[in-house]
Backbone as CSV, one residue per row, in Angstrom:
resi,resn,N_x,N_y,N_z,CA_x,CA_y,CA_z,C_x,C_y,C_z
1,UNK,88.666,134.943,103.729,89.549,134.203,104.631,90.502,135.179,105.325
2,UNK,90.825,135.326,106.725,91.919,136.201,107.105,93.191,135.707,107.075
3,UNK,93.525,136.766,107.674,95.253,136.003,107.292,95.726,135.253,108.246
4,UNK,95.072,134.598,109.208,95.951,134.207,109.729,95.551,132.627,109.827
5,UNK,93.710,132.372,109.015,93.552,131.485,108.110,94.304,130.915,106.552
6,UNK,94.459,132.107,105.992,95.907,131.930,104.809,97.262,130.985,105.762
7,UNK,97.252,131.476,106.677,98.868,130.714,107.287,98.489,129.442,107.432
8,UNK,97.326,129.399,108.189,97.205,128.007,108.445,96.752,126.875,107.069
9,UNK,96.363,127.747,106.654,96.280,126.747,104.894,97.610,126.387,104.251
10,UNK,98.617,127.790,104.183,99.975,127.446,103.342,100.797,126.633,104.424
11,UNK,100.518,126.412,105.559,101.423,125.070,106.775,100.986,123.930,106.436
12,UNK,99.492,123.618,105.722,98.891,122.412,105.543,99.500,122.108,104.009
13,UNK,99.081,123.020,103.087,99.778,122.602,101.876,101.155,122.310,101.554
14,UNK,101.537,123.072,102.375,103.301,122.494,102.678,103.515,121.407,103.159
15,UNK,102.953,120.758,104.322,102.941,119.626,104.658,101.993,118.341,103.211
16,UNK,101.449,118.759,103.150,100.799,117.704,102.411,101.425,117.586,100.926
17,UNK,102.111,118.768,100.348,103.301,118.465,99.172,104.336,116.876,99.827
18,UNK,105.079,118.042,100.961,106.392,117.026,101.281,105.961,115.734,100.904
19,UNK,104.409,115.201,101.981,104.514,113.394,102.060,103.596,113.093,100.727
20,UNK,103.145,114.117,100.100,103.093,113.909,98.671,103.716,113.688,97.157
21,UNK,104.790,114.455,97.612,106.182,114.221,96.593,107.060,113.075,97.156
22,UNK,107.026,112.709,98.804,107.690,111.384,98.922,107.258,110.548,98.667
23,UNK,105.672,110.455,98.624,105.247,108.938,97.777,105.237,108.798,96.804
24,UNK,105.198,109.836,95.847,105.890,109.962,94.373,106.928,108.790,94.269
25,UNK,108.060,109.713,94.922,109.387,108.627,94.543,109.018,107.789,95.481
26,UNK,108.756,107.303,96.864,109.130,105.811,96.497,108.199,104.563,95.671
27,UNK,107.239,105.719,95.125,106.716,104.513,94.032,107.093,103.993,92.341
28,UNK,108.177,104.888,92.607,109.346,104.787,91.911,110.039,103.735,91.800
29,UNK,110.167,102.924,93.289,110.976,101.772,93.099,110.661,100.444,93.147
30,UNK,111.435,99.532,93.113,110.245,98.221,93.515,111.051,98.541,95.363
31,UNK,110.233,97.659,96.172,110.498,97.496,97.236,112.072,97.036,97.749
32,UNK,112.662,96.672,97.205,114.144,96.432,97.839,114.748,96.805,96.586
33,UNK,115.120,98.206,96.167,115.720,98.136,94.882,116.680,100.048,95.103
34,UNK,116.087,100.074,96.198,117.642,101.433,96.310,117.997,101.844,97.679
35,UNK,118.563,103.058,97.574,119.638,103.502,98.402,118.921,104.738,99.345
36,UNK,119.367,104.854,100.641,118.785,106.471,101.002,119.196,107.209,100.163
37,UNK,120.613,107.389,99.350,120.396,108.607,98.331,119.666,108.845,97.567
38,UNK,119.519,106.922,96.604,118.353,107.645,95.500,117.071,108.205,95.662
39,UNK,116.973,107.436,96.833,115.337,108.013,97.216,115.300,109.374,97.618
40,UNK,116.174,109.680,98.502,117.012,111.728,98.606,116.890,111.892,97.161
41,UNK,117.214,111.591,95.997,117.729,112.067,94.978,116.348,112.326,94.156
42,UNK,115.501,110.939,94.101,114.327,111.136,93.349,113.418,111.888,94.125
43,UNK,112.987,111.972,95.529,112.272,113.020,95.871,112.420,113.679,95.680
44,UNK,113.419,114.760,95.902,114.194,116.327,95.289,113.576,116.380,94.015
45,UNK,113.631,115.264,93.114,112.962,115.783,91.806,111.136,115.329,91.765
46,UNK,110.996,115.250,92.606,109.504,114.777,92.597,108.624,116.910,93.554
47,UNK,110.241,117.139,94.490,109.857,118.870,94.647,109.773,119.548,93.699
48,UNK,111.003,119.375,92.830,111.399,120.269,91.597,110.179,120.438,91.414
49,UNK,109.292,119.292,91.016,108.445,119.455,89.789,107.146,120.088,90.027
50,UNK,107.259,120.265,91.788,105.901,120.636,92.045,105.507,122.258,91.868
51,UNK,104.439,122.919,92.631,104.711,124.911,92.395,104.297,124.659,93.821
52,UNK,104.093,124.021,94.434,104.029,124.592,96.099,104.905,124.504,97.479
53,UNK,106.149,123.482,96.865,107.250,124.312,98.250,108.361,124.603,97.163
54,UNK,109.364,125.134,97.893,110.095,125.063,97.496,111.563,124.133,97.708
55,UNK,112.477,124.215,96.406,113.598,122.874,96.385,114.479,123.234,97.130
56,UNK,114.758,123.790,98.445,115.482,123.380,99.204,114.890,123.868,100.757
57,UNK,115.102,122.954,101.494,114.664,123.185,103.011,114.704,124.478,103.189
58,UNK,114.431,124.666,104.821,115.024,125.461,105.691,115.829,125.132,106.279
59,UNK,115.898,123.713,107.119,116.902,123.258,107.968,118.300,121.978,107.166
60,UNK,118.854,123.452,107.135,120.759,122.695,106.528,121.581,123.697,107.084
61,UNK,122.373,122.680,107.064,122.556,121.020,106.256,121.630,120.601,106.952
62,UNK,121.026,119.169,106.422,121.657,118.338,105.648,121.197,119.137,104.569
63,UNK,122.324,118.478,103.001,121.986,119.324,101.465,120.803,119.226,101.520
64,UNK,120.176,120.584,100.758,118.855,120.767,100.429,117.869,120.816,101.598
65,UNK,118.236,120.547,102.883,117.600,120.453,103.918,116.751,119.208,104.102
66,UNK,116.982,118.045,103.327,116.151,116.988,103.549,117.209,115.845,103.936
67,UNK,116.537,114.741,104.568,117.412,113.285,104.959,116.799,112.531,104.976
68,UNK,117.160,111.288,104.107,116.600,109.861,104.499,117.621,108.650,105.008
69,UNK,117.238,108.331,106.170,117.958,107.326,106.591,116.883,105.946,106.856
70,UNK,117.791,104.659,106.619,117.213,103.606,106.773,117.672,102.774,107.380
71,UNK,116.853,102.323,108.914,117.635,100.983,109.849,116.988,99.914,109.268
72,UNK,118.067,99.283,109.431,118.518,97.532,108.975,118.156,96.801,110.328
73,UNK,117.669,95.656,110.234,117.915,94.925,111.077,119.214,93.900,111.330
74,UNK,120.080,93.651,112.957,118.730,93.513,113.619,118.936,95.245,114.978
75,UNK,119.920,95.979,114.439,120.398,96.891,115.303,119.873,98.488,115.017
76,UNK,119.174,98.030,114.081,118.549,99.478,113.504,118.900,100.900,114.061
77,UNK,120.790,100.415,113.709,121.796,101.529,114.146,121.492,102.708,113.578
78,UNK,120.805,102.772,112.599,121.172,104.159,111.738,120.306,105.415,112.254
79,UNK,119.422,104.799,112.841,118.187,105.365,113.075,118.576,106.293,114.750
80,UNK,119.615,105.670,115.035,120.135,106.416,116.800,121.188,107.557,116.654
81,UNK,121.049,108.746,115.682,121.380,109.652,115.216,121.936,110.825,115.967
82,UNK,122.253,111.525,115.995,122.940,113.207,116.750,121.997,113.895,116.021
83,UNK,122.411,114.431,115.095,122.089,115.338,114.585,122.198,114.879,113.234
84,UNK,120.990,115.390,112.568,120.685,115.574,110.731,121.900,116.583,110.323
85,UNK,122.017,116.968,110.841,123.281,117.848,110.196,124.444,117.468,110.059
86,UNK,125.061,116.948,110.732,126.147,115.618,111.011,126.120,115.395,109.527
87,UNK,127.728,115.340,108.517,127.408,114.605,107.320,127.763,113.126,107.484
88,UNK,127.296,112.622,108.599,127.355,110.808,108.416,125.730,109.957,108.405
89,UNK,125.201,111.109,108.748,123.658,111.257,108.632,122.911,112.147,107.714
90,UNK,123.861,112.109,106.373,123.150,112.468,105.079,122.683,111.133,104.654
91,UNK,121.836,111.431,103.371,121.811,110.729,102.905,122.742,109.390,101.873
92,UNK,123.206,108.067,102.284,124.184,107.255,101.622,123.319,106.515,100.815
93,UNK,124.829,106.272,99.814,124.568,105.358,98.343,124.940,103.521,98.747
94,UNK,124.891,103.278,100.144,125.842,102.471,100.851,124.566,101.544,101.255
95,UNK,123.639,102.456,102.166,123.273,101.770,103.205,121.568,101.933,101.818
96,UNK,120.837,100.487,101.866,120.039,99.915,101.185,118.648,99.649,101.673
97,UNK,117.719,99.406,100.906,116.027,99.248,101.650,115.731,97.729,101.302
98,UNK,115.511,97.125,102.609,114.363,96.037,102.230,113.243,96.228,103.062
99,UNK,112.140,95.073,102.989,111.165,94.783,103.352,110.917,94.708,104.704
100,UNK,112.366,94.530,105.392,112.849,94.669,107.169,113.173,95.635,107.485
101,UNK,113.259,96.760,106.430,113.821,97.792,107.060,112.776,98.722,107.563
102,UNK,113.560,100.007,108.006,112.856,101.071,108.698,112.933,102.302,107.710
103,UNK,112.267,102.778,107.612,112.389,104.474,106.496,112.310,105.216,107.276
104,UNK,113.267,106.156,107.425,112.938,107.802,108.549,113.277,108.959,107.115
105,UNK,112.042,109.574,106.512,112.374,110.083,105.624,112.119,112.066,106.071
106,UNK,112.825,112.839,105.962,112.860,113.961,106.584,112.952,115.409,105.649
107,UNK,112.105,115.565,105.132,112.080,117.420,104.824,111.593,118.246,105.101
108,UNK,112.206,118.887,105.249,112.056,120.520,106.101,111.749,121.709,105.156
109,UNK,110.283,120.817,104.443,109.173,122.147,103.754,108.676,123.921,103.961
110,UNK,109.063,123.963,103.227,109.087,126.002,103.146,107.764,126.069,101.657
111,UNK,106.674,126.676,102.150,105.474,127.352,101.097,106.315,128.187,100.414
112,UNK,106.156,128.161,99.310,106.627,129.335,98.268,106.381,130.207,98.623
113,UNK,104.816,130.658,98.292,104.173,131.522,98.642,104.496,132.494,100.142
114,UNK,104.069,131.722,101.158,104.381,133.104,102.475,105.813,131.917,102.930
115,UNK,106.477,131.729,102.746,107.606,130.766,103.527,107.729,130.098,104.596
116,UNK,106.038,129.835,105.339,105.783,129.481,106.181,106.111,127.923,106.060
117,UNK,106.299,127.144,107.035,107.116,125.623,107.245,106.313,124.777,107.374
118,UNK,106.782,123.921,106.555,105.285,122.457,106.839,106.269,120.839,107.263
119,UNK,107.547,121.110,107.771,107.977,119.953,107.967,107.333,118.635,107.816
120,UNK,108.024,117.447,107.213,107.817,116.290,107.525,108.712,115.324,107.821
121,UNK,108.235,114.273,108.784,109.260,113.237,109.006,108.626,112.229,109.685
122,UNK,107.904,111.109,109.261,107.540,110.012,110.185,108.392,108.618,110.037
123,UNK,108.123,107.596,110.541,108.793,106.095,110.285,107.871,105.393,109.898
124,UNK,108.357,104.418,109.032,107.343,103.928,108.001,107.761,102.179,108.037
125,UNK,107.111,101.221,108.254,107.716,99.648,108.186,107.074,99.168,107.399
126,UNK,107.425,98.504,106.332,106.649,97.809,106.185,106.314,95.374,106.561
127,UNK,107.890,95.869,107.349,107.902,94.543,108.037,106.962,93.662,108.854
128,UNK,106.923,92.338,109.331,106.158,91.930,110.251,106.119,91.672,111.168
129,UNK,107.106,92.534,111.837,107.605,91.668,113.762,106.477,92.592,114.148
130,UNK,105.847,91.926,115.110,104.407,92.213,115.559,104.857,93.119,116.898
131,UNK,106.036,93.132,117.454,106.365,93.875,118.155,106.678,95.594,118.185
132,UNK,107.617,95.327,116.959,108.182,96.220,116.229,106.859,97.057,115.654
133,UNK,105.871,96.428,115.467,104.827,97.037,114.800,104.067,97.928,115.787
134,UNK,103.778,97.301,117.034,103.069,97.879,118.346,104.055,98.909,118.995
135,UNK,105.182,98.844,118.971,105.978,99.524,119.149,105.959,101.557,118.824
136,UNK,105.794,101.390,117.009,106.057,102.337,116.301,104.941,102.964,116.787
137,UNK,103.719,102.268,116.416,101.885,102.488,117.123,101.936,103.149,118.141
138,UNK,102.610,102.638,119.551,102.352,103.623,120.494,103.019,104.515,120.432
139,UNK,104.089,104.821,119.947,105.148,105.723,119.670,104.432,107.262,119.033
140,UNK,103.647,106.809,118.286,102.350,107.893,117.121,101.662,108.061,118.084
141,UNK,100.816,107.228,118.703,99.776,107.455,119.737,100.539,108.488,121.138
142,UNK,101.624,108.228,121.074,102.272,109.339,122.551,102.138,110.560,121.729
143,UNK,102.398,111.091,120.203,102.828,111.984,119.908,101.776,112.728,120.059
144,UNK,100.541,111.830,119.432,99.352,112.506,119.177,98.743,112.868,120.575
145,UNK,98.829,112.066,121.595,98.525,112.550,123.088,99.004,114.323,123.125
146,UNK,100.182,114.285,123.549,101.038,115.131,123.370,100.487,116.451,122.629
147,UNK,100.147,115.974,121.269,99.687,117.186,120.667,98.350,117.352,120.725
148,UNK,97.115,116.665,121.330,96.317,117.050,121.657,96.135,117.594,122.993
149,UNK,97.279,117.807,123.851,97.238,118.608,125.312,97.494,119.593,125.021
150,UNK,98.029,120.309,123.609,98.481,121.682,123.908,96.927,122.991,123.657
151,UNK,97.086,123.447,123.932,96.173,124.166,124.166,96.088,125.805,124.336
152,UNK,95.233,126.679,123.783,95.791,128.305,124.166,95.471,128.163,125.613
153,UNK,96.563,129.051,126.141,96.755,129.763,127.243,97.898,128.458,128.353
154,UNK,97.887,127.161,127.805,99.431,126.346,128.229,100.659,127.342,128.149
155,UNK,100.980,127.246,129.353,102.528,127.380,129.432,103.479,126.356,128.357
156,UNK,104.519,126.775,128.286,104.943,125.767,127.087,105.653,124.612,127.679
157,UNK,106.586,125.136,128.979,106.885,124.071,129.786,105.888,123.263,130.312
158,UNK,104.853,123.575,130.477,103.903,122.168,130.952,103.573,121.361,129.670
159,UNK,104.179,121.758,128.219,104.022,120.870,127.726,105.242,119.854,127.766
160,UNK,105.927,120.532,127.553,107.261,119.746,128.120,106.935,118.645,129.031
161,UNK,106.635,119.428,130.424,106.277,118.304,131.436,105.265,117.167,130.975
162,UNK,104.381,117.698,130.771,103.426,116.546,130.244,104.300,115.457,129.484
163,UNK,104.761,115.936,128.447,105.336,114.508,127.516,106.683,113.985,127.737
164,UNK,107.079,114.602,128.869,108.141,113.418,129.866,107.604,112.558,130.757
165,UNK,106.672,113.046,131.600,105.746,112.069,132.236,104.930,110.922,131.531
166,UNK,104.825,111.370,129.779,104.654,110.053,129.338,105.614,109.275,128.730
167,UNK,107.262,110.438,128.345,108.087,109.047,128.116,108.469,108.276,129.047
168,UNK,108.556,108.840,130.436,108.270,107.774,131.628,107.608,106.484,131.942
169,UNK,106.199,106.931,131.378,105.506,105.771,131.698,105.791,104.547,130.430
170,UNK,106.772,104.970,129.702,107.001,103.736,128.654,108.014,103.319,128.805
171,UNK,109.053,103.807,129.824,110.526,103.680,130.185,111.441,104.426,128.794
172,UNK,110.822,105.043,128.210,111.494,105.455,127.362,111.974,107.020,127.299
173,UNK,113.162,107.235,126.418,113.579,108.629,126.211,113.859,109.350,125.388
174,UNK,113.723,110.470,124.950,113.876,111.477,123.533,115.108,111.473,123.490
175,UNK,115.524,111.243,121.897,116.888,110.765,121.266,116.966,111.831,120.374
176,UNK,116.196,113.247,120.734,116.882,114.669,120.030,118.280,115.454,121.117
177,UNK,119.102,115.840,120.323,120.229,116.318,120.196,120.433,117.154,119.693
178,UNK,120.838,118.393,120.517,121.711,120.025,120.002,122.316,119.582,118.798
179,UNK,122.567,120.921,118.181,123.712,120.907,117.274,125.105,120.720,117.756
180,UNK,125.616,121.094,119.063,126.468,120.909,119.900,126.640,119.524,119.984
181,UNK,125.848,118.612,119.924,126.214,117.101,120.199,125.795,116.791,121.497
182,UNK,125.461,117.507,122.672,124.347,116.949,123.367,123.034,116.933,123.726
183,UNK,122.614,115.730,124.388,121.051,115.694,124.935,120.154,117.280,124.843
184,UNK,119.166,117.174,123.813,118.986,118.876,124.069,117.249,118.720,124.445
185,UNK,116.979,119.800,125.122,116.031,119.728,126.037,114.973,120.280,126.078
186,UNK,114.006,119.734,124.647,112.934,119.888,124.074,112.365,118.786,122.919
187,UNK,110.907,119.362,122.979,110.410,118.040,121.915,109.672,119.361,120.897
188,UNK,110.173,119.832,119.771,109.753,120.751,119.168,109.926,122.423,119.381
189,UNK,109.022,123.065,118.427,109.709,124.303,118.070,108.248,125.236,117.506
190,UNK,108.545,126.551,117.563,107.246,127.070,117.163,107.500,127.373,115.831
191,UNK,106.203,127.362,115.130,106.526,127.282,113.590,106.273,129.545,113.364
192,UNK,107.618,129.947,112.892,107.821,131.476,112.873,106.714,132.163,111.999
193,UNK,106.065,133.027,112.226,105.258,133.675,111.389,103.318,133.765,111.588
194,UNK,103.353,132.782,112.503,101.858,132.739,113.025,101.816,133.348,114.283
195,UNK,100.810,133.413,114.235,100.079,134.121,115.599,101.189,135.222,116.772
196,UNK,101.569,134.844,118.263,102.007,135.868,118.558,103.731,135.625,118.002
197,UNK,104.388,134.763,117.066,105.241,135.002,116.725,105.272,135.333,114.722
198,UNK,104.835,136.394,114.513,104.887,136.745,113.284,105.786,137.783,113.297
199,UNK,106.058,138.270,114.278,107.121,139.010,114.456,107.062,139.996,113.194
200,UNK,108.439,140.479,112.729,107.982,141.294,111.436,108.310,140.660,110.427
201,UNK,107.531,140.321,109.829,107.392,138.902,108.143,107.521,139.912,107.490
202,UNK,108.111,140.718,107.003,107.650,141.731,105.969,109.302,141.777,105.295
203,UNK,110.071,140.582,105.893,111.231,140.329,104.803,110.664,139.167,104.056
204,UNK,109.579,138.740,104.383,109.441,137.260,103.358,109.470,137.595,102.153
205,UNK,109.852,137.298,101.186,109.938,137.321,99.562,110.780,136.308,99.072
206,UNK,109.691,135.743,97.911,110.143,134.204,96.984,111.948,135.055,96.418
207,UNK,112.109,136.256,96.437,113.460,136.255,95.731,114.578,136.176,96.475
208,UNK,114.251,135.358,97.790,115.529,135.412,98.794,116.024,134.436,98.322
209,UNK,117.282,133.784,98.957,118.276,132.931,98.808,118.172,131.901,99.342
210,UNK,118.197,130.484,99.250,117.619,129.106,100.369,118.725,129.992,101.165
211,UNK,120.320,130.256,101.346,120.854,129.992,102.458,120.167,131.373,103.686
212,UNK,119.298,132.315,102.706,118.490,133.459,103.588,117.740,132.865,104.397
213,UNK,116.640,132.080,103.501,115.525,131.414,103.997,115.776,130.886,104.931
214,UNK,116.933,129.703,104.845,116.892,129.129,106.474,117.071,129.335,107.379
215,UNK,118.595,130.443,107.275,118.774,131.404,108.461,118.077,132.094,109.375
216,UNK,116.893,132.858,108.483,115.603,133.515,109.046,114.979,132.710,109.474
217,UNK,114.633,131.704,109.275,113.467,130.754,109.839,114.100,130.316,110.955
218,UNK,115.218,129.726,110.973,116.234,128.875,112.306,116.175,129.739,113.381
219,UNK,116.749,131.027,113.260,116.777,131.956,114.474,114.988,132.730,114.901
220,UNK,114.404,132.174,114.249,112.846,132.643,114.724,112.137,132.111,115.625
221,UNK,112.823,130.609,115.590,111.914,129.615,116.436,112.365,130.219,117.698
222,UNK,111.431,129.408,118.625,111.782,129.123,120.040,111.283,127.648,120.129
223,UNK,111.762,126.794,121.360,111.600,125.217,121.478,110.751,125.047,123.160
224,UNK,109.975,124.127,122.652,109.053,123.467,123.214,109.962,123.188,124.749
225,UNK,110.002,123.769,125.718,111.496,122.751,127.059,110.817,123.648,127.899
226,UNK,112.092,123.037,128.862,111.210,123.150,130.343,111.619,124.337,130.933
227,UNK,112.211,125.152,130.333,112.517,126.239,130.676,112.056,127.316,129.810
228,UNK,111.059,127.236,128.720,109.953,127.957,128.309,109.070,127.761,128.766
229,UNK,108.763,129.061,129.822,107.555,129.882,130.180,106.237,130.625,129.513
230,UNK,106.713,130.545,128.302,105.760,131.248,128.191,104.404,131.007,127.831
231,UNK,103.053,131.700,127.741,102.379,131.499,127.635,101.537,131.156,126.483
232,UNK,100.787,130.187,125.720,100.384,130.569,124.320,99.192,131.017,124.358
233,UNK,99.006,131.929,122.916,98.149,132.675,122.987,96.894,132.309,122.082
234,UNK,96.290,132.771,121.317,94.873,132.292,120.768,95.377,131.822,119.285
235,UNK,96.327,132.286,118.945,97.148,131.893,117.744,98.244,131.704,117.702
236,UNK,98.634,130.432,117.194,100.229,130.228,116.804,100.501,128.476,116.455
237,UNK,101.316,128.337,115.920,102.018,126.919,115.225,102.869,126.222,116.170
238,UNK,102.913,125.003,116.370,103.928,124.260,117.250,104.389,123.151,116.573
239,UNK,105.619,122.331,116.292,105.740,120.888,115.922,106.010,120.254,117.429
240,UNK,105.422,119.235,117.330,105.242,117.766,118.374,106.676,116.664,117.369
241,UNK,107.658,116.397,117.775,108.785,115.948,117.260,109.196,115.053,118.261
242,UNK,108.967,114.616,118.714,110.145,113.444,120.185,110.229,112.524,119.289
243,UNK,111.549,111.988,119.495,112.368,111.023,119.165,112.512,109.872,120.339
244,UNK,111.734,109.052,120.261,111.303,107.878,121.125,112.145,107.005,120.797
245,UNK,113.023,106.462,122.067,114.124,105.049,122.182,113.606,104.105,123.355
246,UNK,113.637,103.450,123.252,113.847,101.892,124.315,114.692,101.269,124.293
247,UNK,115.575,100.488,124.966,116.373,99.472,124.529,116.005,98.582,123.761
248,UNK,115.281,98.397,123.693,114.939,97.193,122.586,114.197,97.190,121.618
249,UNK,113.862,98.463,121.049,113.568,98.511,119.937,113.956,99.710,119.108
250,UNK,114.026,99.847,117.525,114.291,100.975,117.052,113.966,102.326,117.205
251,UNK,114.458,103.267,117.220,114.046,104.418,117.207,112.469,104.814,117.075
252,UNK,111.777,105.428,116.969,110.784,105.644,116.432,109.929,107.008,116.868
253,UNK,109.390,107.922,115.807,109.436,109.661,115.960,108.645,109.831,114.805
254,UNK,108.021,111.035,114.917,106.434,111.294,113.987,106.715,112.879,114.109
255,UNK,106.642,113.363,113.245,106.962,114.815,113.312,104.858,115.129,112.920
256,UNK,104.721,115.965,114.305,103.296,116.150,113.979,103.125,117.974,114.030
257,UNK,102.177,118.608,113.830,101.842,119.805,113.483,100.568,120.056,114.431
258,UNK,100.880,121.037,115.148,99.553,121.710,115.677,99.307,123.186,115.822
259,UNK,98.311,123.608,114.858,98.084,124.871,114.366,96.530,125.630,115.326
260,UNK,97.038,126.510,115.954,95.661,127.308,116.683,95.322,128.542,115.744
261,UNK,94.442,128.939,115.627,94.141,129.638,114.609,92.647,130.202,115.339
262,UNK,92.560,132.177,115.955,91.331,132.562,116.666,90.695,131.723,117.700
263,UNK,91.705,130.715,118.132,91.146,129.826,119.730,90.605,128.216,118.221
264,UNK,90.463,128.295,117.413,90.501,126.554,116.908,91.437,126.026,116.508
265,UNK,91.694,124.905,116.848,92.860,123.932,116.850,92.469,122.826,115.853
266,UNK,93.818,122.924,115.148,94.477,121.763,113.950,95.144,120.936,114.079
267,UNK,95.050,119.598,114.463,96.399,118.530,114.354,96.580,118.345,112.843
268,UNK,97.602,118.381,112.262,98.050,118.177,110.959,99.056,116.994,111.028
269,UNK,98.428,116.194,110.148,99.816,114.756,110.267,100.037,114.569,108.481
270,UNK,99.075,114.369,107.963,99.127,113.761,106.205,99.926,112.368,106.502
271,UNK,99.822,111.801,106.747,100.472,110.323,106.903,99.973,109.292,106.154
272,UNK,98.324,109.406,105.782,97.721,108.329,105.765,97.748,107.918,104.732
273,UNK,98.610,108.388,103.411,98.403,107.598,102.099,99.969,106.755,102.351
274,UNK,100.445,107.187,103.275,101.828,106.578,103.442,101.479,105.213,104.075
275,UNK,101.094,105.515,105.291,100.309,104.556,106.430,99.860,103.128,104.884
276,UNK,98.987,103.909,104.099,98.158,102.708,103.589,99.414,102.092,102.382
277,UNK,100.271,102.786,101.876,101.221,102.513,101.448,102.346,101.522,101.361
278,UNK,102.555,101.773,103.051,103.459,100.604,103.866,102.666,99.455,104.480
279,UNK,101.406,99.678,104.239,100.710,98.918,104.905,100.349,98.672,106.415
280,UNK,100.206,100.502,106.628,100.486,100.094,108.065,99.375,101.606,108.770
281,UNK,98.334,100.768,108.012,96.826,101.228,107.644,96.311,101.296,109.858
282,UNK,96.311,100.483,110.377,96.138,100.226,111.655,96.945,101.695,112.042
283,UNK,97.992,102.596,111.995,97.908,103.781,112.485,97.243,104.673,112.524
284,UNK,95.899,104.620,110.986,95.346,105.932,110.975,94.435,105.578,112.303
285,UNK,93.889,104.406,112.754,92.727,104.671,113.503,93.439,105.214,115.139
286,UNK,94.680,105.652,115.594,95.101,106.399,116.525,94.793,107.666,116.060
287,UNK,94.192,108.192,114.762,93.644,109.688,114.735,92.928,110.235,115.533
């Protein structure tokens, strides 16, 4: 296997821990029986226990680099966020899960092994407003559009362009936000260490510090906007992330993965034991 097949394996196993240790805990609970913390609290120990990422993010705050928030109906306020970093958008012992609610569950996965990033974060219902349901659906289906246009040798701003021209055609708009607190002007980020951004990896080592780890990883990226030019090349990692709003319905955002690897391309999602989980089995067939 070369190495730059190794990367693309430790981005998949990283990803497929995260939404693997989150269905851990929430099968932990009965369905209306906790808090975004505990479920923050019991996932963290559902990482502990694993050997393939490690227990604390890259991206913190929030603690540990992970967040779960949950909208309530009928304003599914919680979910129209600034920033994860913000501590009013940690995880609370306050705000509660039912059967109406919305799950936005979020960690920001680091491989032990090479420290390469497998983020996760999708929305999960398991409610029945048939709207709300078609809603979230096309919301996945834009992402996955999106991440099946990118392509070697795209400029990165035409990806940009591309997936404004389709939050257009839904009247809708990306509800990501700077750390600064405003409108910020991209849908994703390149994942550091693959292809032409491997830059020099030769500080990676399991004996760094989480607050090393994230630092290095944060200042590595570059973001998906319309004012990146540049070109991609036959290898490299991207996340597909838009944060989709309408007026009239909740939030709704799919953190997806697309890995090029010698000119072949990977969409990476792991969703689907979740999907069948929440019962909301009708997303996998937008694969």
């Amino acid at each position: 296997m070369s190495d730059i097949e190794k990367k693309v394996e430790a981005v998949v196993r990283a990803r497929r821990a995260a939404a693997n240790t989150l269905l851990s805990a929430h099968q932990m609970f009965s369905s209306e029986s906790f808090s975004e913390k505990q479920l923050a609290d019991a996932w963290m120990e559902k990482i502990k226990e694993n050997s393939i990422i490690r227990s604390c993010g890259w991206y913190s705050p929030p603690p540990h680099g992970m967040s779960v928030l949950i909208g309530n109906p009928p304003q599914y306020s919680r979910l129209r966020y600034n920033s994860l970093r913000e501590a009013e958008n940690w995880p609370s012992s306050q705000i509660h899960y039912s059967n109406t609610s919305i799950l936005y569950p979020y960690y920001s996965a680091v491989d032990r092994e090479t420290l390469l990033i497998g983020d996760f974060v999708g929305t999960f219902y398991r409610g029945q407003d048939p709207a709300i349901r078609d809603w979230i659906k096309t919301a996945y289906k834009l992402t996955l559009k999106i991440a099946e246009y990118v392509q070697p040798g795209r400029r990165v701003s035409d990806i940009y362009n591309f997936a404004q021209d389709r939050f257009r055609s839904l009247d809708a708009s990306n509800n990501t936000y700077s750390q600064s607190g405003v409108s910020a002007s991209d849908i994703g980020h390149s994942i550091p260490g693959i292809g032409q951004d491997s830059g020099n990896w030769d500080w990676v080592s399991a004996d760094l510090t989480d607050k090393e780890v994230a630092s290095r990883l944060a200042d590595a990226r570059w973001f998906i906007s319309k004012e990146n030019n540049r070109v991609l090349g036959s290898d490299f990692g991207l996340t597909i992330e838009p944060q989709l709003i309408v007026p009239e319905f909740p939030m709704a955002s799919f953190h997806v993965i697309v890995l090029v690897a010698s000119g072949k391309k990977k969409i990476v999602t792991e969703f689907d034991s979740l999907f069948e989980y929440f019962g909301m089995s009708e997303l996998m067939q937008s694969e």
